[in-house]
Backbone as numpy.savetxt, mean C-alpha at the origin, in Angstrom:
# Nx Ny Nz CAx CAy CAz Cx Cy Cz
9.18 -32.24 4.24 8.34 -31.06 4.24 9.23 -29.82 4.24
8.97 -28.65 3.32 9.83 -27.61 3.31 8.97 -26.45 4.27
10.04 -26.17 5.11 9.84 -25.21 6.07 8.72 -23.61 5.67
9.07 -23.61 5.10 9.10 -21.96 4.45 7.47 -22.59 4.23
6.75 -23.47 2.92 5.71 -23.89 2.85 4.65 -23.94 3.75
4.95 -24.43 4.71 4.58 -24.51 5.79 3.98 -23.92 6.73
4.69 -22.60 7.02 4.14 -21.28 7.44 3.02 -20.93 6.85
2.35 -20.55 8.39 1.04 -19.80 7.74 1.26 -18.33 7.25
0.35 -18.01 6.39 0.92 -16.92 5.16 -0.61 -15.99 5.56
0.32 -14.59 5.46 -1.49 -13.61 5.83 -1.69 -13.33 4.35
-1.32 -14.08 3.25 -1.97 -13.34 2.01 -1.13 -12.98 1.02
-1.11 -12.62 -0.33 -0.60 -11.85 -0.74 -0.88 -10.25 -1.13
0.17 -9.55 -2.00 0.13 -8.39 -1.52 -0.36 -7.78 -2.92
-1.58 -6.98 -2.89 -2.07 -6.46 -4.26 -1.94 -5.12 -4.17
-1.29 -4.74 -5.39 -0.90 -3.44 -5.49 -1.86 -3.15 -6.66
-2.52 -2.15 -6.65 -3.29 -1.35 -7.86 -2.57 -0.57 -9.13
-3.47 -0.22 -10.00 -2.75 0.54 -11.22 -1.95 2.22 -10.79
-1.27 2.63 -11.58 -0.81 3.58 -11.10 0.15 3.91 -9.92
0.13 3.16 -9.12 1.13 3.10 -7.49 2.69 3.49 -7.70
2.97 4.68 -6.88 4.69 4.97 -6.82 5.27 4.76 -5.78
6.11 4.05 -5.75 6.97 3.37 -4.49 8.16 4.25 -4.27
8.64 5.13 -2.99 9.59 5.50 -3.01 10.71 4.44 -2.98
11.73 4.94 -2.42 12.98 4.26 -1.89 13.17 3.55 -0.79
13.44 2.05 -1.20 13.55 1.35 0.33 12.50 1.02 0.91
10.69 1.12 0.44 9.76 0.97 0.59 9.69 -0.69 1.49
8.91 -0.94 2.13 9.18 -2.04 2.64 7.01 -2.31 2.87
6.73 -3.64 2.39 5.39 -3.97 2.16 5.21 -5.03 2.88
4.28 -5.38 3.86 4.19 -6.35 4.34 3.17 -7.36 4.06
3.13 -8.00 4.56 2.47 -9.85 3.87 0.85 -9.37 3.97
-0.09 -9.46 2.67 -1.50 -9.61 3.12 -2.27 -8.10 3.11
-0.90 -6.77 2.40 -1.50 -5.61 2.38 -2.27 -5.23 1.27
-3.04 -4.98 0.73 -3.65 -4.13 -0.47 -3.41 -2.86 -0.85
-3.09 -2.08 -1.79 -2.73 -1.10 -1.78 -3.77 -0.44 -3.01
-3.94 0.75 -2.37 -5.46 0.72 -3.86 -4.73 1.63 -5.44
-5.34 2.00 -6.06 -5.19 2.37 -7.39 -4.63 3.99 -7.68
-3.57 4.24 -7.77 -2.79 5.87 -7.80 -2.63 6.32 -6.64
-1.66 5.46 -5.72 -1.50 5.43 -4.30 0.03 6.24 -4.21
0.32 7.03 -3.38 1.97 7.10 -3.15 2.19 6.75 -1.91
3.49 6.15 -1.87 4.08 5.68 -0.82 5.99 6.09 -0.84
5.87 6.83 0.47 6.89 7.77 0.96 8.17 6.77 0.80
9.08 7.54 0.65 10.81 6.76 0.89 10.75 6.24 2.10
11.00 5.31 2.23 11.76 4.33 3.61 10.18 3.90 4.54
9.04 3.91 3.82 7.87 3.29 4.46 7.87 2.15 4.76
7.36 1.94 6.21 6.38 0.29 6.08 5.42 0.20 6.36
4.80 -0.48 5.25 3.35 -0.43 5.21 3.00 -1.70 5.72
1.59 -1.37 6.56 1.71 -3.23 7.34 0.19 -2.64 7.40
-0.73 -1.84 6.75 -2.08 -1.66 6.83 -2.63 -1.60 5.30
-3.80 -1.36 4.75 -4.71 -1.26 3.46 -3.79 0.00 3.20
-4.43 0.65 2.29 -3.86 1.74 1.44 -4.68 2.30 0.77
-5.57 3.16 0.97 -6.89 3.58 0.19 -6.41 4.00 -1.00
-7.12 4.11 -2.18 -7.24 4.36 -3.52 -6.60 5.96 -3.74
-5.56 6.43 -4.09 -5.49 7.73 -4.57 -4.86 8.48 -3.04
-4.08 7.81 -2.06 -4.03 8.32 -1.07 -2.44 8.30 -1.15
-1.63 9.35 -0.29 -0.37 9.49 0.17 0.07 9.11 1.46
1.01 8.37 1.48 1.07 7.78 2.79 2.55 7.68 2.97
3.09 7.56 4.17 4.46 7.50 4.97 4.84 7.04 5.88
6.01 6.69 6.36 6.26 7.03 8.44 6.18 5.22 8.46
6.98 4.89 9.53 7.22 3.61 9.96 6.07 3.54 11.24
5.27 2.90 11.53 4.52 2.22 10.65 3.76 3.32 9.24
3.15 3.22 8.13 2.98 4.53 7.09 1.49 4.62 7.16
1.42 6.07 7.55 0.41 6.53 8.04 -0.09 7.58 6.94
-1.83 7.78 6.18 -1.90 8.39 5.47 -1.39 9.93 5.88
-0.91 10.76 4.63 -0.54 11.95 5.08 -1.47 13.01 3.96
-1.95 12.51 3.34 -3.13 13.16 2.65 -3.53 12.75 1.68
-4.82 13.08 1.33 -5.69 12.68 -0.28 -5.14 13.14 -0.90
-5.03 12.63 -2.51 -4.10 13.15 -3.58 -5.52 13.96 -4.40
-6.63 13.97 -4.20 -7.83 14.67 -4.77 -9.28 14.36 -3.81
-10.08 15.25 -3.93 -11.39 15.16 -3.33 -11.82 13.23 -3.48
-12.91 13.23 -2.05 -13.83 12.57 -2.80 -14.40 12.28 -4.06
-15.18 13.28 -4.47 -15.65 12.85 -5.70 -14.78 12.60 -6.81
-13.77 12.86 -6.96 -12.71 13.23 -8.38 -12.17 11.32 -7.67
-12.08 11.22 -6.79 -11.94 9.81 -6.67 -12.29 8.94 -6.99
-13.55 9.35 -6.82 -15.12 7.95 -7.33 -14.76 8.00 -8.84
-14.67 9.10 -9.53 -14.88 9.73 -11.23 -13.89 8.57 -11.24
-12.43 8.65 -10.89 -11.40 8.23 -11.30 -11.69 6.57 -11.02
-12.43 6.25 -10.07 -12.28 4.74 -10.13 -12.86 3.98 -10.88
């Protein structure tokens, strides 16, 4: 039996269209990340990632909407 297999796994990790990854970005097991997302240099992300949102900071915490509500919905 191979070890690694074995382990229970939280998922894999879906990243949406559009997404910019800074530098050194670090993603953890089972996150989603939604569709024209940014994510800061040297993040770890270990939560969801709403659609069109900017985010940062160890653990990466949103730091603002990249557009309104509605221009969101339009866009999805």
């Amino acid at each position: 039996m191979d070890i690694v297999t074995a382990m229970p796994s939280r998922g894999d990790i879906v990243v949406g269209n559009d997404v910019w990854f800074g530098y050194r970005v670090t993603v953890m097991p089972g996150v989603w990340i939604g569709d024209g997302a940014i994510i800061a240099a040297g993040a770890v992300v270990a939560a969801d990632v709403p659609p069109y949102t900017i985010v940062g900071g160890n653990a990466a915490r949103p730091i603002r909407q990249r557009f309104d509500d509605a221009d969101v919905q339009r866009l999805q």
